[in-house]
C-alpha positions in Angstrom: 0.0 0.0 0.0 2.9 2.3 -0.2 2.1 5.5 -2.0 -1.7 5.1 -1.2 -3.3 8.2 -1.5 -6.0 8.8 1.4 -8.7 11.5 0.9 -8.9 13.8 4.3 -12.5 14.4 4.8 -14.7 14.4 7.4 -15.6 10.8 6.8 -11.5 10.1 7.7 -11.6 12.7 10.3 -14.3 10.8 12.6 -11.1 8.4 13.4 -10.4 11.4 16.0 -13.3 10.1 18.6 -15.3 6.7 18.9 -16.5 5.2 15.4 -17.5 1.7 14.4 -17.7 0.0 11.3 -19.5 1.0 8.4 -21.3 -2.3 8.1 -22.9 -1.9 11.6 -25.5 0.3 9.5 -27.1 2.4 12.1 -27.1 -0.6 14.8 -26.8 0.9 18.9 -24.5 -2.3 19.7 -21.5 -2.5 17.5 -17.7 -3.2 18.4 -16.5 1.1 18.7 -12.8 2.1 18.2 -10.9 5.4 19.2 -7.4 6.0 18.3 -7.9 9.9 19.7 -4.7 9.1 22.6 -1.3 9.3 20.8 0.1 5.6 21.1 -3.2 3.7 22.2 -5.7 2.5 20.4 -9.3 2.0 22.8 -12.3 -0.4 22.3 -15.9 -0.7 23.7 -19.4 -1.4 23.4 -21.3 1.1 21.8 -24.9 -0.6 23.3 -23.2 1.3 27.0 -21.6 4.7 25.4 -19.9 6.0 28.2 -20.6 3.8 30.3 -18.8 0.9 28.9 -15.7 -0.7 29.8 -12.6 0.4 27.8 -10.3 -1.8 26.5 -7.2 0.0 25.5 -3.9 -1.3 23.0 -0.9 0.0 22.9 -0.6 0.7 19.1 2.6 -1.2 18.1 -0.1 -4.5 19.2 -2.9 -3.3 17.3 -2.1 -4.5 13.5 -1.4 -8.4 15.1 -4.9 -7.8 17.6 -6.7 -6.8 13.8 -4.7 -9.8 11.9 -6.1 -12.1 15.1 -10.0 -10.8 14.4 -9.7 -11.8 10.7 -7.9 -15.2 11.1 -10.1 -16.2 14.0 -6.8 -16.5 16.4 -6.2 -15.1 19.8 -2.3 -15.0 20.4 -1.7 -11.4 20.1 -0.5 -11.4 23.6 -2.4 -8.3 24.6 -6.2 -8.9 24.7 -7.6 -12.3 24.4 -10.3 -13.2 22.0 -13.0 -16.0 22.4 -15.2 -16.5 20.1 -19.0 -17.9 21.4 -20.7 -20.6 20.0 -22.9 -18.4 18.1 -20.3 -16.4 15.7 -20.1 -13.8 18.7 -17.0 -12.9 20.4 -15.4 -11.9 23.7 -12.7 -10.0 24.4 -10.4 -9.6 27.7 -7.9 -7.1 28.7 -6.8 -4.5 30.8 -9.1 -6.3 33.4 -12.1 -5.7 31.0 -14.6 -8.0 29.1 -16.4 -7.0 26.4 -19.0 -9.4 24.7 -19.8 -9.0 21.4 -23.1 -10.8 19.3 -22.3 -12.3 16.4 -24.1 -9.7 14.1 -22.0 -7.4 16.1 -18.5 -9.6 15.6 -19.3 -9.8 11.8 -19.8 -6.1 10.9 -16.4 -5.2 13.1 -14.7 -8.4 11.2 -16.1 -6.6 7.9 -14.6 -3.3 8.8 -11.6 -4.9 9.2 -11.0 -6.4 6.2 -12.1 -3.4 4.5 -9.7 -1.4 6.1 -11.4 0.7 8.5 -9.5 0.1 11.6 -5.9 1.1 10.1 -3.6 3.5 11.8 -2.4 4.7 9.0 -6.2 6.5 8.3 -5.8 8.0 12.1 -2.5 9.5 11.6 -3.5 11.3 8.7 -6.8 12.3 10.7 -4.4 13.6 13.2 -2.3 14.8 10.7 -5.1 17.1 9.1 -8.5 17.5 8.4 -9.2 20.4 5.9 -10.1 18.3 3.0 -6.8 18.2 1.7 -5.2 15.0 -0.1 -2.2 13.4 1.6 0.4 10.8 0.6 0.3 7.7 3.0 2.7 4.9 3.3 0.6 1.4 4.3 2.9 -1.4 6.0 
């Protein structure tokens, strides 16, 4: 992905604060993601807002916990994954749990795949937001 080019819009800038996948359509319990604190990435349950329990990655783990969500593993050493019976999952660390349906799993496993979670779209979020285009180097 080296020389991708990544449109800065307000679509990329809502990295900045808690989003979700884009195939949770306008769901109220979906896997949500911040990577708004410099060298963390955090994780909760949108169906408690505020309320939830936080997760938090340090980011140098965060590629290998995203690799772990698409190949169904759970060795990324940082926060453990078990997936349910029903195509849900759960997910310990920091002394937090967070359990996930499966319709809830499958749209954060979708926005994975497509992309969504990547640093690489936060830092140019962080970066800038005025709608101006930005070169990107992908890993």
């Amino acid at each position: 992905m080296t020389g991708m080019t990544v449109q800065v819009s307000a679509e990329t800038s809502r990295l900045t604060g808690w989003f979700k996948s884009s195939h949770s359509s306008n769901a109220n319990a979906c896997v949500e993601v911040t990577f708004a604190a410099r060298g963390q990435v955090s994780v909760r349950d949108s169906k408690f807002g505020a309320d939830s329990a936080v997760i938090t990655v340090p980011e140098r783990h965060w590629a290998r916990l995203l690799a772990d969500v698409l190949h169904g593993t759970a060795d990324n050493g940082v926060v453990g994954i078990e997936h349910t019976v029903d195509g849900g999952a759960v997910l310990r660390g920091n002394g937090a749990e967070l359990r996930y349906t499966a319709r809830e799993w499958v749209a954060f496993r979708e926005g994975v795949r497509t992309g969504e979670f990547h640093l690489a779209a936060a830092e140019v979020a962080r970066t800038e937001n005025t709608g101006t285009r930005m070169a990107v180097s992908g890993s």
